[in-house]
N, C-alpha and C positions, 0 to 999 in steps of 0.2 A: 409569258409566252405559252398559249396552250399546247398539251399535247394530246394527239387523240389514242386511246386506246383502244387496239384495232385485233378482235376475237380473234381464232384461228380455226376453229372448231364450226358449223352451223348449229349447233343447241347452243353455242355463246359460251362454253367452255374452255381456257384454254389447255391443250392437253398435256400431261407430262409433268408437271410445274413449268408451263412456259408461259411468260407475260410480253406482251407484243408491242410497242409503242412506234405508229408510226415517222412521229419527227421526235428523233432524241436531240433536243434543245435545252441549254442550260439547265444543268443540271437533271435533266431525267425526267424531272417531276412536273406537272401542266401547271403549276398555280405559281406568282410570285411569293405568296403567303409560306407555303411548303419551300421554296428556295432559302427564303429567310431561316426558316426551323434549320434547315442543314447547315446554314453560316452560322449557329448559333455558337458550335465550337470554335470560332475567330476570337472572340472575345476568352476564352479558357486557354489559349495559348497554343493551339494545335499548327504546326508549319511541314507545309508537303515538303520539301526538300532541302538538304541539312548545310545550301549551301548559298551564298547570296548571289540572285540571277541578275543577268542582264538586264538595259532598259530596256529589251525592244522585244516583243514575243516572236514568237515564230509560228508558220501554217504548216500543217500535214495532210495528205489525202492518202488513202488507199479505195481499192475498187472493195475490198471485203476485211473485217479483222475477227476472225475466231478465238475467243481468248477460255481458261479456264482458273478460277477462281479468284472472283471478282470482289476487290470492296471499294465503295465510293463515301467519299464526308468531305465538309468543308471543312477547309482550311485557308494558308494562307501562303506564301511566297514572302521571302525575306528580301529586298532590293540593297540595293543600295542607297547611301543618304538617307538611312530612316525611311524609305518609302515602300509599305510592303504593299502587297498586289493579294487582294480574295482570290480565291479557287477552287475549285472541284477537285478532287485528290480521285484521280482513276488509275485503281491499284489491281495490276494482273499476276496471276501464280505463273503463266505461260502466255502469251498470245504470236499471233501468225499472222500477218499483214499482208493482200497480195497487189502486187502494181505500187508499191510504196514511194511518197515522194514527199521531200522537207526542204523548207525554203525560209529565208529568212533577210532580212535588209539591213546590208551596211550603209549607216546613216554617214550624207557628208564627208567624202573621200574626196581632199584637193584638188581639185583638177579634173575631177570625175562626176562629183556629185552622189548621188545614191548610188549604190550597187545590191545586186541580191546573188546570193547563195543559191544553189539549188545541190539539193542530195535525193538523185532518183534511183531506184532499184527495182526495178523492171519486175526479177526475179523475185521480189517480196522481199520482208524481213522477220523474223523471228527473235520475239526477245524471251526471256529468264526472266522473274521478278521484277516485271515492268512496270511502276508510278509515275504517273504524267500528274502535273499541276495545271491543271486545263481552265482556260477564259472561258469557251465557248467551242460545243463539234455540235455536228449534226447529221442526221444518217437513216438508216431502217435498224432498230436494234429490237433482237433478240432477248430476254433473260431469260435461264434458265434457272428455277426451284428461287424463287428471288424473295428475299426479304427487304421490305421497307418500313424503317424508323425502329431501326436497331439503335443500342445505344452505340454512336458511333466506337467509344473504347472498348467493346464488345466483338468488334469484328475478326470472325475467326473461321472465313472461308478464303483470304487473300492471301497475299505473300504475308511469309510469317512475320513477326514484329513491326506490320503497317493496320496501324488502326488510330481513331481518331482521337478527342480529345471527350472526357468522362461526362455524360448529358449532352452529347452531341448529335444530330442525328447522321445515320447512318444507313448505307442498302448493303447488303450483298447478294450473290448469284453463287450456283456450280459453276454458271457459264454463261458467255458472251458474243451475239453474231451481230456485227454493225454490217450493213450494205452500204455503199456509199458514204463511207467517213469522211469530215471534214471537221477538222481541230484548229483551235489556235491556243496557243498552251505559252507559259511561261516556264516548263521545267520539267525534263524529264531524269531518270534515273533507272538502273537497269544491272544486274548482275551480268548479263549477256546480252548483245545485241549482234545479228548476224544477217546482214547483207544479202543479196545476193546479184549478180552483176550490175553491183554499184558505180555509178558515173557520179562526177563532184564535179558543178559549174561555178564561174563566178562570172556574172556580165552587169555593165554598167545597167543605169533604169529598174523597175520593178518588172520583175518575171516570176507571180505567187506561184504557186501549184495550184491555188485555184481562186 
C-alpha cells in the first residue's frame, strides 16, 4: 500500500526533524517490500504482548492522538490454539487521544446473535506506557526527529523495556501526531489508561466506531 510523503516546508525540507506521511497505512512504510523487512523480527521470536488474546480484534478511532516517545517493530500476538496473529507493535512513552472511541464484537450470543461493545470517551483518553499490537490504522501522521531501520533491539526512545527482537527492523520518533486515527489492533497494554466521561454500550448487531 503506498504512502505518499508529503514536504512541509516549500524548498521540500521538512523542518525541525519532522517526517509527514500522508496515509499512515500498514505499517508506516509505502512498499510491501519494506513491511516484510519490519516482520523479519516474527520469525526471531519477538511477541507484542505477554498475554494470549482474544479471537476477535477490535476498532478504535480518535479525531487526534499526540503521543511522546515513539517505537514501532514487528511482531507478533500470541492466540490461542497455537494461532498467532503478525503485528505492528506501536509503543508510546505517553500519548493523548481526543474524541476517543473502541468497539469491539461479541461473536454468537443465544438468542441474540452478534452484539458490539462500544467504549466512547468524549472527553479523550490519556495513557502512560501505551503498546498496541496493531493489524492495520490509518490517519494524517506526524514524526518527530524519526529514525527508520533501527535495529529493532535497539530501540531506545519508547517506553522503557519495549523493544523488538536483535536484526529486526525498527522506527522511532521524539514524537507523534495522527489526525484522523483509525486502528484495528489485536492488543493493547498500558501502565495507565484514563478516561474521561466515559460511556460503555452493549447493543445487539454491529455498531464499529467507524
Amino acid at each position: 500500500m503506498a504512502a505518499n510523503r508529503e514536504l512541509e516546508t516549500d524548498d521540500g525540507n521538512a523542518p525541525n526533524g519532522r517526517t509527514r506521511w500522508r496515509v499512515f497505512a500498514l505499517m508506516l512504510l509505502g512498499s510491501f517490500s519494506v513491511i516484510a523487512l519490519m516482520l523479519t523480527g516474527l520469525s526471531k521470536g519477538a511477541m507484542a504482548a505477554n498475554f494470549a488474546v482474544s479471537g476477535v480484534t477490535y476498532k478504535a478511532s480518535a479525531d487526534k492522538l499526540v503521543a511522546e516517545g515513539v517505537a514501532q517493530f514487528g511482531a507478533y500476538d500470541e492466540g490461542s490454539g497455537e494461532k498467532n496473529h503478525p503485528v505492528l507493535v506501536n509503543a508510546f512513552k505517553h500519548a493523548e487521544l481526543s474524541d476517543f472511541c473502541q468497539s469491539f464484537v461479541i461473536p454468537d450470543l443465544p438468542g441474540i446473535g452478534d452484539a458490539t461493545v462500544r467504549i466512547e470517551a468524549p472527553g479523550g483518553m490519556e495513557a502512560q506506557r501505551l503498546v498496541l499490537g496493531v493489524e492495520k490504522v490509518s490517519g494524517d501522521l506526524t514524526l518527530k526527529n524519526v529514525q527508520i531501520g533501527r535495529d529493532a533491539s535497539q530501540l531506545d526512545l519508547g517506553p522503557e523495556g519495549v523493544s523488538g527482537a536483535e536484526g529486526g527492523f525498527g522506527i522511532q520518533a521524539t514524537g507523534a501526531e495522527i489526525d484522523g486515527l483509525r486502528q484495528q489492533a489485536w492488543s493493547t497494554t498500558a501502565s495507565t489508561l484514563n478516561l474521561r466521561d466515559v460511556e460503555i454500550t452493549t447493543k445487539p448487531g454491529h455498531h464499529p466506531c467507524f
